[in-house]
N, C-alpha and C positions, 0 to 999 in steps of 0.2 A: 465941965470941960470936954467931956467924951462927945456930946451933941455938938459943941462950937467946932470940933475937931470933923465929923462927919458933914454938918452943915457946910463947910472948906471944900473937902472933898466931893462932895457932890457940886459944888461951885465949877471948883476945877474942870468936872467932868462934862457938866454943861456947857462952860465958858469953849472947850475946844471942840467938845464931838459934835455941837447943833450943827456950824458952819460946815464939819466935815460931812457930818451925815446929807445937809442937802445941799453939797459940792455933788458927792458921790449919787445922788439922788438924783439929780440936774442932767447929771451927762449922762446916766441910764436910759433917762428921758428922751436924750438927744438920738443916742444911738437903736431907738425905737423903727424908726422908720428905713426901708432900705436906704442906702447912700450914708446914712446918719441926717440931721437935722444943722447946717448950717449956721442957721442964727444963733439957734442954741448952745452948740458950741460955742459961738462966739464967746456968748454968756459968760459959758465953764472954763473959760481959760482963766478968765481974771478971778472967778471963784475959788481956783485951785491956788493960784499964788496968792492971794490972799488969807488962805486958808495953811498952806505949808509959810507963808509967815508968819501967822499965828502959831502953829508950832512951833517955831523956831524960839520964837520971842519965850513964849511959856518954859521953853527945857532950861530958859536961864532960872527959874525959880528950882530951887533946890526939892519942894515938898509935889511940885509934880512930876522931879525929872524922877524922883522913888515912885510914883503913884501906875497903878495899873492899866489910866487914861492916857497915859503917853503912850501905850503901844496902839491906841484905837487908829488915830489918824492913817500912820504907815500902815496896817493891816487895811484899814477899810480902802484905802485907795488902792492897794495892790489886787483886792478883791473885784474892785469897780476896775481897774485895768486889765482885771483876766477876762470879767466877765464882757466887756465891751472889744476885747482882741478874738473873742472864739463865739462873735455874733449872737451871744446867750439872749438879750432884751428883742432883737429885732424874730429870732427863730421864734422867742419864747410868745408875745405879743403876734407873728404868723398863727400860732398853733392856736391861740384863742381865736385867732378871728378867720379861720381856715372854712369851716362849712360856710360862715356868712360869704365870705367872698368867693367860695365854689356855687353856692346860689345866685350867684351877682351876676357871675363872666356867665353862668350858664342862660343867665336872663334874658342877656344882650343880647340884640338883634344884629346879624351878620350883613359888615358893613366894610368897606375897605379903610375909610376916611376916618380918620381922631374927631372924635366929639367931645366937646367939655361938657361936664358936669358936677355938679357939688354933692356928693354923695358923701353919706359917712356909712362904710360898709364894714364892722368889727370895729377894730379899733384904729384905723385907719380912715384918711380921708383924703377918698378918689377925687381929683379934679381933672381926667382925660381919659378918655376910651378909647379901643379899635380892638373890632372883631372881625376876624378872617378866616374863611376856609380851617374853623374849628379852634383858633389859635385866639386866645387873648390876652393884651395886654391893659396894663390898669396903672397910669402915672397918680405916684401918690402928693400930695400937697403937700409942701414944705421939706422935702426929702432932696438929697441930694446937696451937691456943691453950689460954688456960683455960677461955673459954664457946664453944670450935669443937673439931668434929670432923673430919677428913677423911679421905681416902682416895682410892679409881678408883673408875673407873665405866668397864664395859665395855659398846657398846651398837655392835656391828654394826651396820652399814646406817642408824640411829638418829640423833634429832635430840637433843642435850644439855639441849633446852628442857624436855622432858619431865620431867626429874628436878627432883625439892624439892629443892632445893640453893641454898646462896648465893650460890655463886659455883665457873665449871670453866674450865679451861684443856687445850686439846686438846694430846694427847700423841704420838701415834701411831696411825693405824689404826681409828678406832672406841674409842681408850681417852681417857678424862678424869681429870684429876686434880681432884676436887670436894670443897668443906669448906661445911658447914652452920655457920653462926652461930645460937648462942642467945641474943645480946644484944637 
């Protein structure tokens, strides 16, 4: 009886936390890239209501609204909600891919004019350049809104004012993370 009783509970535990764990998984994802990731969210919306309906539906079983898997779901989203309100996945994912893309901007040849390109530079995947008078910027692929684009901007010694941009958020060192609005 003791096994059919744990074999339940590990059911329980599966049946809610997989969904939750790659709801929470999905939109960390999403918020990887500056801007955050558009499509992907899209994705994560319908994952999460689906996923807080599943909860919902399960607390009416009496043996897991007692079970210690009913607090996973509210914990791990408030966790994935702190972590993607205080830029944790996109700063975290900069900082791995920081030297590669200071060897990157440093490589580029100083130019005025946006070049596309398909680079994967860290973890990150540039699809636009422009280098100027020591300043670079690096629009990342799939980042951003529907009418925004973003990306870094790498500007040694430089003031962030300088760039046409809507909006930057200093990252490290001389690096910004910047998204241009076309609204």
């Amino acid at each position: 009886m003791a096994g059919n009783g744990t074999y339940r509970n590990w059911w329980w535990g599966l049946t809610l936390t997989a969904p939750m764990l790659a709801t929470c998984a999905l939109t960390v994802v999403a918020a990887v890239p500056p801007g955050g990731s558009f499509r992907l969210f899209l994705v994560a919306i319908p994952a999460w209501l689906l996923s807080g309906v599943m909860w919902l539906v399960l607390l009416f079983f009496r043996e897991y609204r007692r079970s210690r898997w009913a607090l996973v779901p509210p914990l791990a989203g408030a966790l994935t909600l702190a972590l993607v309100c205080f830029d944790i996945p996109v700063k975290a994912a900069f900082l791995v891919s920081e030297p590669a893309l200071t060897r990157y901007a440093r490589s580029l040849p100083e130019d005025e004019s946006w070049a596309s390109v398909r680079d994967r530079v860290g973890l990150f995947s540039i699809e636009s350049v422009q280098r100027w008078n020591g300043v670079t910027q690096l629009r990342v692929a799939g980042s951003g809104g529907m009418l925004e684009e973003c990306g870094f901007a790498y500007l040694p010694g430089g003031d962030a004012r300088a760039l046409d941009v809507s909006g930057t958020r200093r990252l490290w060192d001389g690096w910004y993370a910047v998204c241009l609005d076309f609204d």
